[in-house]
C-alpha angles and dihedrals in degrees: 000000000000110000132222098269091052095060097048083057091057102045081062089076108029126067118228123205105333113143114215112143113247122228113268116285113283085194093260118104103249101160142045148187117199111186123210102208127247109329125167112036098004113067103185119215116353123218131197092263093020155025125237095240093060096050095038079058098053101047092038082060098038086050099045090052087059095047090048091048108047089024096040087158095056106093111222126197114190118217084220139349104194135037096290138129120260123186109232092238085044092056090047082038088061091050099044090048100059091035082236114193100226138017126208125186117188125205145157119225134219147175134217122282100247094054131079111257123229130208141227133056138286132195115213133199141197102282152091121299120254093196140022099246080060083050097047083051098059094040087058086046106040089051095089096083085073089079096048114090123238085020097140083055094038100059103027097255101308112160115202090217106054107099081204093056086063097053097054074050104057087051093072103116105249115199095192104048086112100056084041095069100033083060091033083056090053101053089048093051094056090038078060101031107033102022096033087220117155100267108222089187133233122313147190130232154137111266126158100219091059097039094077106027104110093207131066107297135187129170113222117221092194086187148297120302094183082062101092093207088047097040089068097041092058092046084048112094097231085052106061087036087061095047086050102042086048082053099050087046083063100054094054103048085044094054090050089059098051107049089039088058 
C-alpha cells in the first residue's frame, strides 16, 4: 500500500478541493475528479484483514500518479486524500464546482456473510437497476448518507433503503448516459484484458454520487472484499497496481475518443 510519504509526493502535484471554476469545455477532457469512496467514519465494506476505505484510497492515489506522470496536462482533484469523511453530494458538489470533464468513484463491493462471494469487478452508471443484486449494491452504498447530519433534509427525504426511492431516482434525465457507458465498457474491457480480473460487466444503478454529478460519471467496483482470495489480491501491491493500471488504460483510450471526435 502506498505509504504516508508517497502520498505526500503525490499531493505535490494534485490539487485537492479547491473550487475555481474551469473555461468552458473545448471538447478535450482537461479535468478530472477521481473519488476514493467513504473514509473517516465510514469504513465501506469490511473484509475479514481490511476495510474498503483503506483499499479505494490507495488505488484512487496509485491511479491519479499515472495519470500525473504520462497526462501531465490533465488536471486531477482528488474527493479526499486522507482517511476523512466526505458527504456523497459533497463529493458531486466538488466536481460540478470546478466543471470538471470526468468523474470516477472507486469502491469495493461485498456481500453479506451468510452468502456465497463472488469475485470479479463491475462498473456502474447512473440508472435504474435491472436486478435486485444491482439494487442491493446502491443501497450499501448509498447508506452512507445516514452518517452524515441533516441527511433527510440534504438530500429531500431519500431513504437508502426504499426500493421506490430508487426508481423516482433513476428518472432524472442523464445527458451523459451515453459517454458514461462508452468509459464504464472500457474499464471492463482492461479489467478483463490487462488485469485478467473476472469481468462482471457494466451495470445500471441509482447511486447518489453519480445522480448529481453534471459530466460523464462510473462507479468502479474494483472486486469483492468479502471474497477471501480477492480480498488479498486487492490489499497486495501488484493488485492494486493492476486495477489501477486497467483504470488508467481506460482513460486514455477514453480520452482519445473523446478529443479525435
Amino acid at each position: 500500500m502506498l505509504n504516508t510519504f508517497k502520498i505526500g509526493l503525490l499531493l505535490g502535484w494534485i490539487t485537492f478541493c479547491s473550487f475555481t471554476f474551469k473555461s468552458d469545455s473545448d471538447g478535450s477532457i482537461d479535468l478530472i475528479v477521481l473519488d476514493a469512496g467513504h473514509g473517516g467514519k465510514d469504513t465501506g465494506a469490511k473484509g475479514k484483514i481490511s476495510k474498503e476505505k483503506d483499499i479505494v484510497l490507495d488505488i484512487t492515489m496509485r491511479l491519479a500518479r499515472k495519470i500525473k506522470l504520462e497526462m501531465p496536462e490533465v488536471k486531477i482533484i482528488l474527493t479526499r486524500a486522507s482517511d476523512k469523511f466526505v458527504d456523497l453530494s459533497e463529493r458531486s458538489n466538488i466536481a460540478n464546482r470546478r466543471k470538471a470533464d470526468l468523474f470516477i468513484s472507486i469502491h469495493c463491493n461485498s456481500l453479506p456473510k451468510n452468502k456465497k462471494s463472488p469475485a470479479g469487478t463491475e462498473t456502474f452508471v447512473m440508472g435504474l437497476h435491472k436486478s435486485d443484486e444491482n439494487l442491493e449494491v446502491a443501497k450499501r452504498e448509498n447508506s452512507s448518507i445516514l452518517l452524515e447530519q441533516n441527511y433527510e433534509e440534504r438530500y429531500k427525504g431519500f431513504n437508502p433503503n426504499s426500493p421506490l426511492a430508487y426508481i423516482m431516482l433513476a428518472n432524472r434525465q442523464n445527458a451523459y448516459i451515453a459517454s458514461s457507458l462508452s468509459f464504464a465498457g472500457k474499464i471492463e474491457r482492461q479489467f478483463q484484458k490487462y488485469a485478467d480480473r473476472n469481468s462482471r460487466g457494466v451495470k445500471q444503478a441509482g447511486f447518489m454520487v453519480l445522480w448529481q454529478t453534471a459530466m460523464p460519471s462510473v462507479l468502479v467496483e474494483a472486486g469483492f472484499i468479502s471474497h477471501a482470495q480477492e480480498e488479498k489480491y486487492l490489499n497486495s501491491d501488484d493488485g492494486q497496481d493492476e486495477i489501477a493500471e486497467a483504470i488508467f488504460r481506460a482513460f486514455k483510450q477514453y480520452k482519445q475518443e473523446v478529443e479525435d471526435r
